[in-house]
C-alpha positions in Angstrom: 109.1 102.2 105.6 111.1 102.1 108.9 113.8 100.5 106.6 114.0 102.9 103.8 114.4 105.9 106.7 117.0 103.9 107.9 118.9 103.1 105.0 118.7 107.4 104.2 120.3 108.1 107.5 123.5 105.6 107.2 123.8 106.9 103.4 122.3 110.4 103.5 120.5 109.5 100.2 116.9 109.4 99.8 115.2 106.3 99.1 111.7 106.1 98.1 109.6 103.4 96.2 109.6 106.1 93.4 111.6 109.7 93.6 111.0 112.4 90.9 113.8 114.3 89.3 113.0 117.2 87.2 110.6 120.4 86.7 108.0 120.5 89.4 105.2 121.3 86.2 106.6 119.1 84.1 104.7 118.1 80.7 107.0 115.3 79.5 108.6 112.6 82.0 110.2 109.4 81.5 109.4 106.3 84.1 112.2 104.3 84.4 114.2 102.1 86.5 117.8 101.1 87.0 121.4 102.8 85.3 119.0 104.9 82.5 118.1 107.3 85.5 121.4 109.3 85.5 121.6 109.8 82.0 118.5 111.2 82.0 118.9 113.1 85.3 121.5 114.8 83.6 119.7 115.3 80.1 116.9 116.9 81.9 119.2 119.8 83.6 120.0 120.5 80.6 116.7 120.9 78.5 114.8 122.6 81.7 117.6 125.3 81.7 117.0 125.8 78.2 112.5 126.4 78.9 111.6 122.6 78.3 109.3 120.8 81.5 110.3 117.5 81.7 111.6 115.1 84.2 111.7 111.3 85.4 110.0 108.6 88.2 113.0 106.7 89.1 111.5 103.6 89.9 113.2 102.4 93.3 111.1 99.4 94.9 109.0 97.6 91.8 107.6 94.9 93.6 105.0 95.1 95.4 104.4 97.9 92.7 102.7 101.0 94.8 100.0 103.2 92.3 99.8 105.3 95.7 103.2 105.8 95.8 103.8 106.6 92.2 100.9 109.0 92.1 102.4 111.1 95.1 105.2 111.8 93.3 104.3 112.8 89.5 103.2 116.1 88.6 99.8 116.5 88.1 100.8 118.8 84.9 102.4 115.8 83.4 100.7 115.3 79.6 103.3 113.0 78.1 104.8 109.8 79.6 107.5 107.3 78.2 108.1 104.3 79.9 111.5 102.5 79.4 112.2 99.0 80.5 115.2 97.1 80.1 113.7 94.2 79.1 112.1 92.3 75.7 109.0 90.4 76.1 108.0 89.1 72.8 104.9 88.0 73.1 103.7 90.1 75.9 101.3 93.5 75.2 103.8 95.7 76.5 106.9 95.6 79.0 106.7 94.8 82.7 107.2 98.2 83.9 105.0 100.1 80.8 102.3 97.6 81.9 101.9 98.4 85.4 102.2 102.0 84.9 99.4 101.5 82.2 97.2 99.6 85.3 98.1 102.4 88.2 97.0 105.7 85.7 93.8 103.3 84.9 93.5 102.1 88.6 93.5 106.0 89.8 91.5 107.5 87.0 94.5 109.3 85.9 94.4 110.9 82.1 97.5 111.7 79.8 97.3 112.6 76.2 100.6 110.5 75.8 101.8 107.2 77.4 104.4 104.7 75.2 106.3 102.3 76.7 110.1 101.9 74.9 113.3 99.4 75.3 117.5 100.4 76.3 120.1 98.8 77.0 119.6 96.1 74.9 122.3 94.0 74.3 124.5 95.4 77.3 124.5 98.9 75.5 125.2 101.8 77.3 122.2 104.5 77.7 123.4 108.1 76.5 122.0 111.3 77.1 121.4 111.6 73.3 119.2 108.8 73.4 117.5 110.1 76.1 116.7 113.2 74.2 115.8 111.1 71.4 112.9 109.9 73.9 111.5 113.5 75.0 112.3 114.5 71.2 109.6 111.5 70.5 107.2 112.6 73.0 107.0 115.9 71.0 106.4 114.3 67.8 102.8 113.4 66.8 104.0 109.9 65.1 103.2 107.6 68.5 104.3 104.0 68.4 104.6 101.4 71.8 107.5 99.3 71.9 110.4 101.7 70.7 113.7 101.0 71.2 116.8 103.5 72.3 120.5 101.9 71.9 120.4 99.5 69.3 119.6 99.6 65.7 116.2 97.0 65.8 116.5 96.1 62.3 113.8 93.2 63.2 111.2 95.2 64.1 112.2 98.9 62.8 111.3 100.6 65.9 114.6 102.5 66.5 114.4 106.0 67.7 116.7 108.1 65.5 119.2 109.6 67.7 121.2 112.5 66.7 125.1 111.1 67.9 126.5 114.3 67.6 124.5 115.8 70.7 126.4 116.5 73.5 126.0 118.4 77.1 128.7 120.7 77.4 130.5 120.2 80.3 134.1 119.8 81.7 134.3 116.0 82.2 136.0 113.4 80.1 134.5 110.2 79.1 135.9 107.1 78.7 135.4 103.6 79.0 137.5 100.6 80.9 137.3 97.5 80.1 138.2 94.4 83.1 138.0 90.6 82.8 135.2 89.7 85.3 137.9 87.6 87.5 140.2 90.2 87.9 137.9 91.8 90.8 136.8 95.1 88.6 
């Protein structure tokens, strides 16, 4: 812990096994870890200006997974949970992450009328903010189903949620995209 004070100091960023981004009563939140989290941090400006509650646990230490530390920082209003993992286990009952969540809520007694566990960045995709709405637009369906995916088209397993690819946050930025050989130092 002395560590992670230390490492906030020489950055000025806080790092905490988890950190929650979004509306402090939020309904619907998203557990994830890794490059999803910004999309989403920036998705979920959006929809709680426009009345939604939803936000995200950024997952920042996995191992050793802490339920204490993950219960601290959720909202006890939370109702709906999605857990992405960037991972495919066939075989497995779930994903890494979606599994342990599934142990800490059970470990701490901890109801939710909603938790599904869901796959991006398959195949090196990029995560977009349209896919993360696709995600909180899920939660608000009543048609639940684990193993989702966001990002790909998973015409093996048909569990591709439909994204709307015209959705964009207005802002003033511009996009684009560079591509590098990896020996060139980029």
């Amino acid at each position: 812990n002395d560590y992670m004070v230390e490492i906030s100091k020489i950055t000025g960023r806080e790092y905490k096994p988890f950190n929650y981004y979004g509306a402090s009563d939020a309904e619907d939140i998203i557990i994830a870890m890794g490059s999803v989290c910004d999309a989403a941090e920036e998705l979920i400006d959006y929809l709680n200006a426009r009345g939604k509650k939803v936000g995200i646990v950024e997952v920042h230490l996995y191992r050793p997974f802490s339920t204490k530390y993950l219960m601290n920082v959720m909202p006890k209003s939370v109702k709906k949970i999605a857990v992405l993992d960037r991972t495919k286990e066939p075989g497995a009952l779930g994903e890494p992450l979606y599994l342990d969540v599934v142990a800490a809520l059970e470990q701490q007694g901890r109801e939710v009328e909603v938790l599904v566990g869901g796959r991006y960045g398959l195949s090196s995709k990029d995560t977009t903010p349209a896919q993360i709405k696709a995600v909180f637009d899920y939660l608000d369906s009543n048609n639940y189903q684990n193993n989702f995916t966001i990002g790909i088209n998973d015409d093996v397993t048909n569990l591709s949620l439909p994204v709307d690819n015209s959705f964009r946050i207005p802002n003033n930025m511009t996009e684009f995209l560079i591509y590098g050989y990896g020996s060139d130092g980029m």
